[in-house]
Backbone as JSON Lines, residues from 0, in Angstrom:
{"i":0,"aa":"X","n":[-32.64,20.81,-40.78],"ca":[-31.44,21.26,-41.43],"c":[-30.29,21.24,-40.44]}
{"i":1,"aa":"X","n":[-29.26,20.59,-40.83],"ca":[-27.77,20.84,-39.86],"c":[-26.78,22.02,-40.44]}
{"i":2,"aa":"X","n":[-26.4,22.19,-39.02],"ca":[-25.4,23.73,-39.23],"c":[-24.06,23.0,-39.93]}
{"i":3,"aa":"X","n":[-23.43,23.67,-40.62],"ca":[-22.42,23.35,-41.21],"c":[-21.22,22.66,-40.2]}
{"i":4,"aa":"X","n":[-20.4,22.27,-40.52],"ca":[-19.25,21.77,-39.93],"c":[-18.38,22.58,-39.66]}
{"i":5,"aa":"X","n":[-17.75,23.19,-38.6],"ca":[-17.25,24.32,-38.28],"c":[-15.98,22.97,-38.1]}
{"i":6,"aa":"X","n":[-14.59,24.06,-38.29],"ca":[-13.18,23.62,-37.68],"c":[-13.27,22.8,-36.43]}
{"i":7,"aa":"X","n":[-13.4,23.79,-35.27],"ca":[-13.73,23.82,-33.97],"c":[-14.47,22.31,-33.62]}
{"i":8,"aa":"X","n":[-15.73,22.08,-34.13],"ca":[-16.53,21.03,-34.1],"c":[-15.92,19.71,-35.0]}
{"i":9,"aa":"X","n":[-15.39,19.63,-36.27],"ca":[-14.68,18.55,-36.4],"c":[-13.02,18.27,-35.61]}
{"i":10,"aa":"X","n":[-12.58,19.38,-34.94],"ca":[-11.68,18.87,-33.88],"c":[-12.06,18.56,-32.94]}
{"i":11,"aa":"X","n":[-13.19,19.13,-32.18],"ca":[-13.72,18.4,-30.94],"c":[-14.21,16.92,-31.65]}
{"i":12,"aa":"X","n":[-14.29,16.69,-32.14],"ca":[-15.03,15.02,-32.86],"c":[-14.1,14.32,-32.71]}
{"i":13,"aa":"X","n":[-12.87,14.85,-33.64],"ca":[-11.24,13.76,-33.67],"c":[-10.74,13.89,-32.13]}
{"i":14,"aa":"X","n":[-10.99,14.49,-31.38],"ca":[-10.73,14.57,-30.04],"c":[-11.38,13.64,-29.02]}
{"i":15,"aa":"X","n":[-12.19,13.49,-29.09],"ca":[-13.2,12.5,-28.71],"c":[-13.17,11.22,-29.56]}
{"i":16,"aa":"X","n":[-12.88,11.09,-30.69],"ca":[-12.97,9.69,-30.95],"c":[-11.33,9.53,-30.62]}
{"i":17,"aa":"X","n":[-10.27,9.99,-30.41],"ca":[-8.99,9.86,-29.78],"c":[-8.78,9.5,-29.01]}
{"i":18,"aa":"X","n":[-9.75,9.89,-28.16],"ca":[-9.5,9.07,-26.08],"c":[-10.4,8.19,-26.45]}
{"i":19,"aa":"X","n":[-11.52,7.81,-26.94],"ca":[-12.86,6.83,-26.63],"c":[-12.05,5.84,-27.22]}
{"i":20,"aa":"X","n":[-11.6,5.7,-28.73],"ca":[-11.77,4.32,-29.33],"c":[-9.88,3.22,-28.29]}
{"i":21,"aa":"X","n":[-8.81,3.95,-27.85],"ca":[-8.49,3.18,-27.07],"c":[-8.85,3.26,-25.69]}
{"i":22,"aa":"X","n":[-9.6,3.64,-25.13],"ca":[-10.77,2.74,-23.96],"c":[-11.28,1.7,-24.35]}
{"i":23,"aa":"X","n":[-12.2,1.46,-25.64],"ca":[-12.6,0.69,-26.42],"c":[-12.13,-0.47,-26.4]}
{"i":24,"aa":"X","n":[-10.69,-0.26,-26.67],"ca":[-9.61,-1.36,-27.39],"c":[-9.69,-1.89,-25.99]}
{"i":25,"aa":"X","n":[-9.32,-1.05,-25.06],"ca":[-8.97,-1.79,-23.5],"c":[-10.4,-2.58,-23.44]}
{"i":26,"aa":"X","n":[-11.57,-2.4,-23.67],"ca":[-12.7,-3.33,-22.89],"c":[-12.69,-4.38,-23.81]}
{"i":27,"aa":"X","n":[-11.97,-4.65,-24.81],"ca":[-12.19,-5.82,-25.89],"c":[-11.29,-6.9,-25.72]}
{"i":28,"aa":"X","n":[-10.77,-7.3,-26.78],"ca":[-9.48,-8.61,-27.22],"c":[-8.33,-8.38,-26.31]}
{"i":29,"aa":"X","n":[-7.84,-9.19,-25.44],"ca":[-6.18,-9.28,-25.32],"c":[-5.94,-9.32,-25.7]}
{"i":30,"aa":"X","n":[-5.98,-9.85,-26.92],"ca":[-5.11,-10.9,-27.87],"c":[-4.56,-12.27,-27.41]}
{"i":31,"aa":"X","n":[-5.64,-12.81,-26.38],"ca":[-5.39,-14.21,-25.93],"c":[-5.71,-14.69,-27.41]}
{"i":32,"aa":"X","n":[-5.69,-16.24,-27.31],"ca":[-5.9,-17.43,-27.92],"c":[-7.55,-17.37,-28.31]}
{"i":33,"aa":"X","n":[-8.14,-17.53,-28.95],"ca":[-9.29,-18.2,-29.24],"c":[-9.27,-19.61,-29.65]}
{"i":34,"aa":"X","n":[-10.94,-19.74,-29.76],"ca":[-10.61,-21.33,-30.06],"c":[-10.72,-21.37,-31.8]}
{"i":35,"aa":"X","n":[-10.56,-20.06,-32.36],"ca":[-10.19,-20.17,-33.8],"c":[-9.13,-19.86,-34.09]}
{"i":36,"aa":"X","n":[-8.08,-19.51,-33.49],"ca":[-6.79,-19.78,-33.38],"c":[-5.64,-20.14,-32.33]}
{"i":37,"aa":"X","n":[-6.17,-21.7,-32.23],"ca":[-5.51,-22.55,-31.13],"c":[-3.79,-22.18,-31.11]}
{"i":38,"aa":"X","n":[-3.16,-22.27,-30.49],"ca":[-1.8,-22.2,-30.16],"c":[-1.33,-23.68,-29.54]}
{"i":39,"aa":"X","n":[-0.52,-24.74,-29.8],"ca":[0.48,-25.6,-29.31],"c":[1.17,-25.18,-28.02]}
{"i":40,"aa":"X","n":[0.66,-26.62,-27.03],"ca":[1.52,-26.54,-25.7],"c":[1.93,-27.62,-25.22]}
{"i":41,"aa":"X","n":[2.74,-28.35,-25.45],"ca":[3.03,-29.78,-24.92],"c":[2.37,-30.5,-25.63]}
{"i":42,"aa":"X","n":[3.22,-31.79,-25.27],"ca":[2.57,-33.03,-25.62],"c":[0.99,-33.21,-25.2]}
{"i":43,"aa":"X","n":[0.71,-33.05,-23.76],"ca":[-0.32,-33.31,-23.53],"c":[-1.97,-32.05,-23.96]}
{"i":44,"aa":"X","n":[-1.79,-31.35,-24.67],"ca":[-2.89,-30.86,-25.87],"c":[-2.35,-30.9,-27.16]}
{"i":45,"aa":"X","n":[-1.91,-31.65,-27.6],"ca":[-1.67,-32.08,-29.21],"c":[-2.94,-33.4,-29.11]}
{"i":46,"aa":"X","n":[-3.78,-33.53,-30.21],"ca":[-4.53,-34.02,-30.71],"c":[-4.02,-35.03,-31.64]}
{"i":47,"aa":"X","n":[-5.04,-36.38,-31.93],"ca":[-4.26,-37.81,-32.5],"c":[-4.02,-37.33,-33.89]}
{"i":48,"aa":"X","n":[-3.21,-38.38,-34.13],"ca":[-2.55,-37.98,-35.6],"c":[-4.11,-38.1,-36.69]}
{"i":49,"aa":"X","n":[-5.11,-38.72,-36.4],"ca":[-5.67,-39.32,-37.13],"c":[-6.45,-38.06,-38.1]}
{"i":50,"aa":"X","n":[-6.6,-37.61,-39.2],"ca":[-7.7,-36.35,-39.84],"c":[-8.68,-36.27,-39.41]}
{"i":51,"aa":"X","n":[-9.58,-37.89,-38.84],"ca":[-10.84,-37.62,-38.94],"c":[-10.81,-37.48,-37.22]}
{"i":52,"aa":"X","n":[-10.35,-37.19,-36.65],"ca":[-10.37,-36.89,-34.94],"c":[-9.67,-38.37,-34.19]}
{"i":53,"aa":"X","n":[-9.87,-39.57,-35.08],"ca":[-9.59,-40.74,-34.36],"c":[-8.27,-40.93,-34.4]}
{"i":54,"aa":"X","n":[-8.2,-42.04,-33.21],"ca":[-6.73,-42.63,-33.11],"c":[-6.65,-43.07,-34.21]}
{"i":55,"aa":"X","n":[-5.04,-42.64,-34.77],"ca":[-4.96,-43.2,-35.78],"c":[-4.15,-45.1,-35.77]}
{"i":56,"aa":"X","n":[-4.58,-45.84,-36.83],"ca":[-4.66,-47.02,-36.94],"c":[-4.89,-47.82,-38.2]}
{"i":57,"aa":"X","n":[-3.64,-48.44,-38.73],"ca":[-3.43,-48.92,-39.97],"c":[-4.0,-50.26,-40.74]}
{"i":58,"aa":"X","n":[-5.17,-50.58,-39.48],"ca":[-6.07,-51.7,-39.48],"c":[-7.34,-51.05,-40.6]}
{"i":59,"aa":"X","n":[-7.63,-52.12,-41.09],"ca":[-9.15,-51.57,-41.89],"c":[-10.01,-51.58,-41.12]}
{"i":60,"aa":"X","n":[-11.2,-50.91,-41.22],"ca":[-12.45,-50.53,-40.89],"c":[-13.1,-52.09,-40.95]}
{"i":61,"aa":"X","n":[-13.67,-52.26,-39.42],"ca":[-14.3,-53.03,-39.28],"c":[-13.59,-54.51,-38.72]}
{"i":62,"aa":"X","n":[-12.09,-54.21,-39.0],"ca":[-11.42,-55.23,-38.51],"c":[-11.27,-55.12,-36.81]}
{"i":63,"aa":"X","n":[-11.02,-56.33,-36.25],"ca":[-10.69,-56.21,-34.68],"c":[-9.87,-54.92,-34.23]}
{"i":64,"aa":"X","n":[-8.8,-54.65,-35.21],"ca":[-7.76,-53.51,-34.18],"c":[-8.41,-51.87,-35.02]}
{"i":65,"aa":"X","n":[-9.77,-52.18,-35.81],"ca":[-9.61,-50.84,-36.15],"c":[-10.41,-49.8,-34.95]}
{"i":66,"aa":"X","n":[-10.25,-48.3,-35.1],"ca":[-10.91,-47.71,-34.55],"c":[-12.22,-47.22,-34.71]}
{"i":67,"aa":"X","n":[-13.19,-47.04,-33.89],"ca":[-14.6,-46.44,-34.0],"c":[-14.75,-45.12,-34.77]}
{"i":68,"aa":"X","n":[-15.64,-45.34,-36.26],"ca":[-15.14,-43.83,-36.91],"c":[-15.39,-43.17,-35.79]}
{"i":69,"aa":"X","n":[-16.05,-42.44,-34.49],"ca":[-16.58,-41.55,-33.95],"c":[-15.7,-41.49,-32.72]}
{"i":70,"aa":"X","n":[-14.44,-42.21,-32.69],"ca":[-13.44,-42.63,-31.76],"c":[-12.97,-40.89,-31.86]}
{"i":71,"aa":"X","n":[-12.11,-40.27,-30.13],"ca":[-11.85,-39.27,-30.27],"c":[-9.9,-39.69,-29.76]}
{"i":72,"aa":"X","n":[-10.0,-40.69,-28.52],"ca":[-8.31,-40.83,-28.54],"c":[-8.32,-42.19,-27.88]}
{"i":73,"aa":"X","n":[-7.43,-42.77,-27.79],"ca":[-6.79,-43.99,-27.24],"c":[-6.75,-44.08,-25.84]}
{"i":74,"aa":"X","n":[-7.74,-45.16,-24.93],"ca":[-7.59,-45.11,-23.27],"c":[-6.31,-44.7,-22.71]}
{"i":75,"aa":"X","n":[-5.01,-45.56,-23.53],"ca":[-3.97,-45.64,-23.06],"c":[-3.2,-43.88,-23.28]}
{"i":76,"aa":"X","n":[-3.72,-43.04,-23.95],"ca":[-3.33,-42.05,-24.0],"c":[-3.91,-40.51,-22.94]}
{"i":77,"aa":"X","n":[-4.93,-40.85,-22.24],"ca":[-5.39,-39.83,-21.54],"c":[-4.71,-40.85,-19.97]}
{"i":78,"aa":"X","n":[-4.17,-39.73,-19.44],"ca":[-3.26,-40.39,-18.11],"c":[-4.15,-39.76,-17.07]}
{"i":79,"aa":"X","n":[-4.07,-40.84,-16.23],"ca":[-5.1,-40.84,-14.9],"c":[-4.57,-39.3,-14.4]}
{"i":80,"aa":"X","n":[-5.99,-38.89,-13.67],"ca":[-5.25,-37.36,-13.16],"c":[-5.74,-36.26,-14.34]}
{"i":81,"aa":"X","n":[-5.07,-36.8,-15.27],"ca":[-5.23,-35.67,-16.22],"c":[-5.72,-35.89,-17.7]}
{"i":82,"aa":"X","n":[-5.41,-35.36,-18.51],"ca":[-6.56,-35.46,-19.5],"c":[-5.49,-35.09,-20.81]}
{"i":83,"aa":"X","n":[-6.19,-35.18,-22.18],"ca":[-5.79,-34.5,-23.55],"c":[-6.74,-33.92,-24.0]}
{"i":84,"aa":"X","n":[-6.33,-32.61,-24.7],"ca":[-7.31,-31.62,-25.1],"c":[-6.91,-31.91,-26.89]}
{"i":85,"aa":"X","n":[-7.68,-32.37,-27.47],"ca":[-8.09,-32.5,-28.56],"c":[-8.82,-31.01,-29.59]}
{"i":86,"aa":"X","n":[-7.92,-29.94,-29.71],"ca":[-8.08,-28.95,-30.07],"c":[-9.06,-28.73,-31.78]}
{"i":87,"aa":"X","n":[-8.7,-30.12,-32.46],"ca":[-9.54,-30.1,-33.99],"c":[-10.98,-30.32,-33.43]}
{"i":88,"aa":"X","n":[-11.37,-31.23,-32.67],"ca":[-12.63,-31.88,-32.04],"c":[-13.39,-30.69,-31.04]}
{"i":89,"aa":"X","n":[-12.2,-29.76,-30.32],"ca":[-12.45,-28.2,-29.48],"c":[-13.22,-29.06,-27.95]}
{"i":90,"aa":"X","n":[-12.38,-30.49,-27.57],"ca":[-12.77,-31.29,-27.05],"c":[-11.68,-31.78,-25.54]}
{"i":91,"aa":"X","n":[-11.91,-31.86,-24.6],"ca":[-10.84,-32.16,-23.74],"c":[-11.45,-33.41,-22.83]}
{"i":92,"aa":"X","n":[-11.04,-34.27,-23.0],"ca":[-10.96,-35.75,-22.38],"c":[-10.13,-35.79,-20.81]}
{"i":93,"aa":"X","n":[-10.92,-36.46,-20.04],"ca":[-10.11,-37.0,-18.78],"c":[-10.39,-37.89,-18.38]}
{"i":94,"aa":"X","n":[-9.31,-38.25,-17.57],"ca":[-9.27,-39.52,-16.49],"c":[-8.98,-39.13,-15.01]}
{"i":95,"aa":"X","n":[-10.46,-38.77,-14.59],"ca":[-10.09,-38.2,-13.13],"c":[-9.7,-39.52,-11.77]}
{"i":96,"aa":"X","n":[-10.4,-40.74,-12.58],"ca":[-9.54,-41.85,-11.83],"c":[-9.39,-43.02,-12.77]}
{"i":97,"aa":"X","n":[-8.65,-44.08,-12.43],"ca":[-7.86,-44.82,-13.64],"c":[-9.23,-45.74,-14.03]}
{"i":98,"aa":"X","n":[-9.91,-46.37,-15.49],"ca":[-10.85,-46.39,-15.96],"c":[-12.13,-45.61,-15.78]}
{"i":99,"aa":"X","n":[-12.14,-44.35,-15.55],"ca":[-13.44,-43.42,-15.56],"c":[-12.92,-42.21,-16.76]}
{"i":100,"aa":"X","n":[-14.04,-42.05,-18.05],"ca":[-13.08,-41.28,-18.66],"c":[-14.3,-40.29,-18.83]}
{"i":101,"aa":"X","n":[-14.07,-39.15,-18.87],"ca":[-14.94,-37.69,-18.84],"c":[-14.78,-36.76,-20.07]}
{"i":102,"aa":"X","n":[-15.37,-36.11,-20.64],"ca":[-14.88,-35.22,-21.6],"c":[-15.91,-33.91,-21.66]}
{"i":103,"aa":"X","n":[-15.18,-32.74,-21.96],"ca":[-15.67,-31.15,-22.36],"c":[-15.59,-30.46,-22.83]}
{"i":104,"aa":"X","n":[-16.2,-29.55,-23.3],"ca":[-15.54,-28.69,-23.99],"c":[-14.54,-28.28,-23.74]}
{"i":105,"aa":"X","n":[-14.13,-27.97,-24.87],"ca":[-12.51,-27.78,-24.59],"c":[-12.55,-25.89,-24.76]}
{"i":106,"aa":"X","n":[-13.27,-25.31,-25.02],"ca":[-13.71,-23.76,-25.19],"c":[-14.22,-23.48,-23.66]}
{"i":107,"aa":"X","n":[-13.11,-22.24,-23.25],"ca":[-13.42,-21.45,-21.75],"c":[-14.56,-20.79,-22.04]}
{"i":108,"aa":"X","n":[-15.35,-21.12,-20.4],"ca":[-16.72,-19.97,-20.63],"c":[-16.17,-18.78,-20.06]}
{"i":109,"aa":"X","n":[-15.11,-18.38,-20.58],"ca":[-14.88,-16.64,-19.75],"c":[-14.8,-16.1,-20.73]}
{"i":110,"aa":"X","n":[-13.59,-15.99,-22.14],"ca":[-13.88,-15.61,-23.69],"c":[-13.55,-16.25,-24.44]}
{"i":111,"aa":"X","n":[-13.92,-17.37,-24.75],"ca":[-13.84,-18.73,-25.47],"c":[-12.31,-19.04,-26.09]}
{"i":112,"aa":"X","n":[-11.59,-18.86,-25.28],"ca":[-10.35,-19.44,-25.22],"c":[-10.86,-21.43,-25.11]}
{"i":113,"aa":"X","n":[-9.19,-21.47,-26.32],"ca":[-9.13,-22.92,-25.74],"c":[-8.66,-23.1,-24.96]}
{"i":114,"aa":"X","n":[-8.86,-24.57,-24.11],"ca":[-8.09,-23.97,-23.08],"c":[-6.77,-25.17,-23.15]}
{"i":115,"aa":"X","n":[-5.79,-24.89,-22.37],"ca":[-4.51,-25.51,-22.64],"c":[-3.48,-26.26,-21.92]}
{"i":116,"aa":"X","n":[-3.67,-27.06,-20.82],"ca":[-3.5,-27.76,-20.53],"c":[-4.22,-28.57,-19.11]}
{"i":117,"aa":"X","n":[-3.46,-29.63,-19.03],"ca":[-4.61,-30.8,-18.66],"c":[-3.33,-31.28,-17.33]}
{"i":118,"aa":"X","n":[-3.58,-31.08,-16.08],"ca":[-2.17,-31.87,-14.96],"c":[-3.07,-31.5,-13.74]}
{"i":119,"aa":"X","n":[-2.36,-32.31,-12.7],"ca":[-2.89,-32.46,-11.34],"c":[-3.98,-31.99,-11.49]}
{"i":120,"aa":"X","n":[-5.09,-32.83,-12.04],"ca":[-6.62,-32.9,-11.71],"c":[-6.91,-31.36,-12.29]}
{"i":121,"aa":"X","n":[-6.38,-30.87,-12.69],"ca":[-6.99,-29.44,-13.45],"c":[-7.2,-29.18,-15.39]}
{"i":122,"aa":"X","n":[-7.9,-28.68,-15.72],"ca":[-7.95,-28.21,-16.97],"c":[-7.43,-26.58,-16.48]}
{"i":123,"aa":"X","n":[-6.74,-26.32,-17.1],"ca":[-6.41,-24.77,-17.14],"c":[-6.36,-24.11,-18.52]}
{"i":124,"aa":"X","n":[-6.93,-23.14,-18.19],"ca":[-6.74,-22.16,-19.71],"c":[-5.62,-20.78,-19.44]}
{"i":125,"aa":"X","n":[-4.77,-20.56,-19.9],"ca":[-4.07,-19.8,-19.96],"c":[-4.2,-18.5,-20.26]}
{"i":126,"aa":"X","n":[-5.34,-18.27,-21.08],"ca":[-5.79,-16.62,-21.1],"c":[-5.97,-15.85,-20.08]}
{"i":127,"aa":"X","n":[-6.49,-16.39,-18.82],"ca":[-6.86,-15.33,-18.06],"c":[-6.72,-16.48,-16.77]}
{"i":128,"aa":"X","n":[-6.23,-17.62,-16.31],"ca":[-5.95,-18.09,-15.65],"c":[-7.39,-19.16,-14.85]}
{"i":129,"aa":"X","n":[-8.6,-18.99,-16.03],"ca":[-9.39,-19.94,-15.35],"c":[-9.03,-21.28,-14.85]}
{"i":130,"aa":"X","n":[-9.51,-21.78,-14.13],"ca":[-8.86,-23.34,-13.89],"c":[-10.53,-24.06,-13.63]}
{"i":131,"aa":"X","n":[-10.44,-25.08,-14.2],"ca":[-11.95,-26.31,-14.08],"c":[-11.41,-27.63,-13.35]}
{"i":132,"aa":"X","n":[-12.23,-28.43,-12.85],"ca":[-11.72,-29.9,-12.58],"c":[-11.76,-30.68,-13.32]}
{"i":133,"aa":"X","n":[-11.3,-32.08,-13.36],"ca":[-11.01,-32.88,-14.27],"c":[-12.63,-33.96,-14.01]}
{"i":134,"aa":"X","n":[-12.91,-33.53,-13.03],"ca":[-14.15,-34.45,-12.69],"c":[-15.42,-33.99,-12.95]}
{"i":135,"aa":"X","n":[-15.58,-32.86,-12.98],"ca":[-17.3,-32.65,-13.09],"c":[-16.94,-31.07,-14.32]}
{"i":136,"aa":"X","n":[-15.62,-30.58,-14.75],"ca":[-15.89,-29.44,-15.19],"c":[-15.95,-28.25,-15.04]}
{"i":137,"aa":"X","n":[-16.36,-27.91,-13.48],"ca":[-16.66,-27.21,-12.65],"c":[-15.54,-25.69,-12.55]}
{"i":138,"aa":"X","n":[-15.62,-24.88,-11.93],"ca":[-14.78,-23.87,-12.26],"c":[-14.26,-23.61,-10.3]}
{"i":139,"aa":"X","n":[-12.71,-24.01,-10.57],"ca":[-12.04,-24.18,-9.57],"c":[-11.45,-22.82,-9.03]}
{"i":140,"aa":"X","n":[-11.25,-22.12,-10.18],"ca":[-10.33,-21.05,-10.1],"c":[-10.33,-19.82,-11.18]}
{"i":141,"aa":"X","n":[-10.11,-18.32,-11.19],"ca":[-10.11,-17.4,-11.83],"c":[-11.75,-16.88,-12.43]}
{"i":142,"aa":"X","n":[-11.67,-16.04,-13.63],"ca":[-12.89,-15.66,-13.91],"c":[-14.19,-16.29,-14.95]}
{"i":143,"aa":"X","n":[-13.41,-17.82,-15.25],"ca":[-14.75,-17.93,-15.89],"c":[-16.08,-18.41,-15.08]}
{"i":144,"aa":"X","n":[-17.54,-17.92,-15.59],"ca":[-18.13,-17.81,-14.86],"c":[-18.8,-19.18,-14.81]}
{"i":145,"aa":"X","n":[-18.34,-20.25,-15.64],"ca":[-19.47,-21.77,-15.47],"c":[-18.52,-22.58,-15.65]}
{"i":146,"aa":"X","n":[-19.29,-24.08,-15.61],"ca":[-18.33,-25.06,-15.74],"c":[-18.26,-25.52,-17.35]}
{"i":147,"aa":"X","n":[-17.21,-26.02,-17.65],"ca":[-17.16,-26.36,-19.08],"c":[-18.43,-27.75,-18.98]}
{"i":148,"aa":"X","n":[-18.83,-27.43,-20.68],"ca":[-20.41,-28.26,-20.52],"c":[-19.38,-30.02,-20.9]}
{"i":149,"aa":"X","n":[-20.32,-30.48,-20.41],"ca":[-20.09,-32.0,-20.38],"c":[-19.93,-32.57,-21.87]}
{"i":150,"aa":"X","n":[-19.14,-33.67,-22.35],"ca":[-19.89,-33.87,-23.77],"c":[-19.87,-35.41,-23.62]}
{"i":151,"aa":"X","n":[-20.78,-35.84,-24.07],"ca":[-21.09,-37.34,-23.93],"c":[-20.31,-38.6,-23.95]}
{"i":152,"aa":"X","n":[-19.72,-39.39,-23.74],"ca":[-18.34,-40.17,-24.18],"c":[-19.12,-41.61,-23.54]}
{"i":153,"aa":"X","n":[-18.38,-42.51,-24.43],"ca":[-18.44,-44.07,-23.88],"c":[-16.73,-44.44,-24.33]}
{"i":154,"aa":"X","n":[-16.35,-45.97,-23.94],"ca":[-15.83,-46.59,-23.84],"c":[-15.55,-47.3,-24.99]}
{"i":155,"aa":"X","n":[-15.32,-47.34,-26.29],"ca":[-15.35,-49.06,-26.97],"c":[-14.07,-49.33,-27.04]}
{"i":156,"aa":"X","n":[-13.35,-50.81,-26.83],"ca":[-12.31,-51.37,-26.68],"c":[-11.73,-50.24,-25.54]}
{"i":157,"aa":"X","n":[-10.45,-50.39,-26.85],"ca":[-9.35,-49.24,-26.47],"c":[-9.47,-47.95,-26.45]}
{"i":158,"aa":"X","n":[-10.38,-47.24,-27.21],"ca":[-11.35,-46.01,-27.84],"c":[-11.93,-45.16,-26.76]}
{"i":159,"aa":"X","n":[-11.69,-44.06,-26.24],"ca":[-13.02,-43.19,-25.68],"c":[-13.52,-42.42,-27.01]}
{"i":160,"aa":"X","n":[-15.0,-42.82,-26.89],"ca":[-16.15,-42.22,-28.28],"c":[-16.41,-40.83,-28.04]}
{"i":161,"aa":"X","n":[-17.31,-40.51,-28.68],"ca":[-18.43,-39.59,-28.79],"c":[-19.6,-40.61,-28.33]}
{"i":162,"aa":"X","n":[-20.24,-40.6,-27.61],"ca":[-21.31,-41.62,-27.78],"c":[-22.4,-40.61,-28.33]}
């Protein structure tokens, strides 16, 4: 059997959940970015015009200039050094030297921020200031704790794939 609810005891309760739940708030959300609600930063993380992830291209399917359905952007569009983050795909492409092209997740392993931009050999995410390389992924700088995972890519034509 429980003792009734005295005054005293439901103010000590609202008193305690008063200080606890913003501590709470502090160990949770900034209110950075997630990667379910990406935010726009430059040209270089805007993603191809195309719906289905590919460069877009007014050639038919299957013709010489069309693109690979599984195509993610155009060689000529990821610039040596640095990369495009393809935010629909949650995908970030590089060119850490001129014909070598790399790609990763584009989701930080610190709190799955996307991350947001791509210059001098860095991926950086802006939530909390992680920084990765453009070459292996790796975590150069701030608190996330791994490297962004690899994601598979080939070459066709003009095209970096999904392979």
């Amino acid at each position: 059997m429980t003792a009734p609810l005295s005054r005293r005891r439901a103010l000590s309760g609202a008193a305690t959940l008063g200080v606890s739940v913003p501590l709470l708030a502090a160990c949770g959300d900034d209110g950075g970015t997630t990667a379910a609600e990406p935010t726009s930063s430059g040209p270089a993380s805007t993603g191809p015009a195309s719906p289905t992830g590919g460069a877009s291209s007014s050639a038919p399917a299957g013709s010489p200039g069309a693109a690979p359905a599984n195509a993610l952007v155009a060689t000529a569009d990821v610039p040596v050094g640095g990369g495009v983050i393809l935010k629909d795909e949650e995908v970030v492409v590089t060119q850490p030297e001129a014909g070598e092209f790399k790609a990763f997740s584009a989701i930080c392993t610190h709190q799955a921020c996307l991350v947001t931009s791509v210059e001098d050999g860095a991926i950086a995410c802006a939530c909390h200031g992680s920084m990765f390389s453009v070459d292996d992924g790796s975590v150069t700088g701030g608190p996330a704790p791994s490297a962004l995972p690899e994601v598979a890519v080939d070459v066709r034509g003009d095209q970096v794939v999904k392979a």
